[in-house]
C-alpha positions, 0 to 999 in steps of 0.5 A, a space after each residue: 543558495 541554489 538548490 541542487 537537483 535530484 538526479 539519483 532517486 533510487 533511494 526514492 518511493 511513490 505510490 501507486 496511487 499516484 499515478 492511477 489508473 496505472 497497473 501495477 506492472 505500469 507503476 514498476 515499469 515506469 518508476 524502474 526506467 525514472 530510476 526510482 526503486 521503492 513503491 508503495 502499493 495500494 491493494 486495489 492495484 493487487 486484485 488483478 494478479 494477486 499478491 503472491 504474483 504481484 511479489 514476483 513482479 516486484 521482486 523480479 524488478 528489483 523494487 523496494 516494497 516500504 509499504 502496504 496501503 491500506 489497512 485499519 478501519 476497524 471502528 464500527 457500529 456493529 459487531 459483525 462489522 468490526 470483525 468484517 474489518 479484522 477479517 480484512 485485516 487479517 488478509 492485508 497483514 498476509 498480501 504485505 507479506 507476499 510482496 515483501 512489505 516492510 509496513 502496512 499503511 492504516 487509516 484509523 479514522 472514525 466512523 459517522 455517529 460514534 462518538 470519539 470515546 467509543 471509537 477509541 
C-alpha cells in the first residue's frame, strides 16, 4: 500500500536547532509559511531578545510551544557546581514559562569520573 503524503502539518513541530543558524524569528517565520505550528526552542535561540520578547513573537505568530530544550545537568563534582545547575535550572523553568512552554527537555547524563551510583 502507497504511503499517503503529508499535506497538513499543522499538528507538526521542529526544533530550532534543526535548522541552525537560524534565528528564532527565522524559525517561525519559516515553519508558519510550511504550515507547521508547533516549535520547540532551544535556549541559545532566546538570548538575543530574551524570553519574554521571544513569548511575544511566538504568541503573535500563532505557534505552539511543546517544549523547552534544554535544561537538567545537574550531576556534578563539586557543590558549587550542582548549585550552578540548579541556579540555571531555576531560570529554564522561568524562560519555559515566558514562552509558553508546555515541558522543558532535560539532558541527565553523567559526568566524566563519577561513578554511576553517586551520580544518581
Amino acid at each position: 500500500m502507497p504511503a499517503t503524503p503529508l499535506t497538513d502539518l499543522s499538528r507538526c513541530a521542529i526544533h530550532t536547532q534543526t535548522n541552525k543558524p537560524w534565528s528564532l524569528a527565522q524559525c517561525i517565520d519559516g515553519y508558519g509559511k510550511a504550515g507547521i505550528k508547533g516549535i520547540s526552542v532551544w535556549r541559545h535561540t532566546l538570548e538575543p531578545m530574551g524570553a519574554k520578547e521571544a513569548g511575544r513573537m511566538l504568541r503573535d505568530a500563532g505557534m505552539h510551544v511543546p517544549a523547552l530544550v534544554r535544561g537538567g545537568f545537574f550531576v556534578a563534582d563539586t557543590a558549587a557546581a550542582r548549585q550552578a545547575a540548579i541556579d540555571t535550572n531555576r531560570v529554564c523553568v522561568d524562560e519555559a514559562a515566558a514562552i509558553g512552554a508546555e515541558m522543558i527537555v532535560l539532558v541527565v547524563g553523567a559526568v566524566p569520573g563519577i561513578p554511576l551510583e553517586d551520580a544518581r
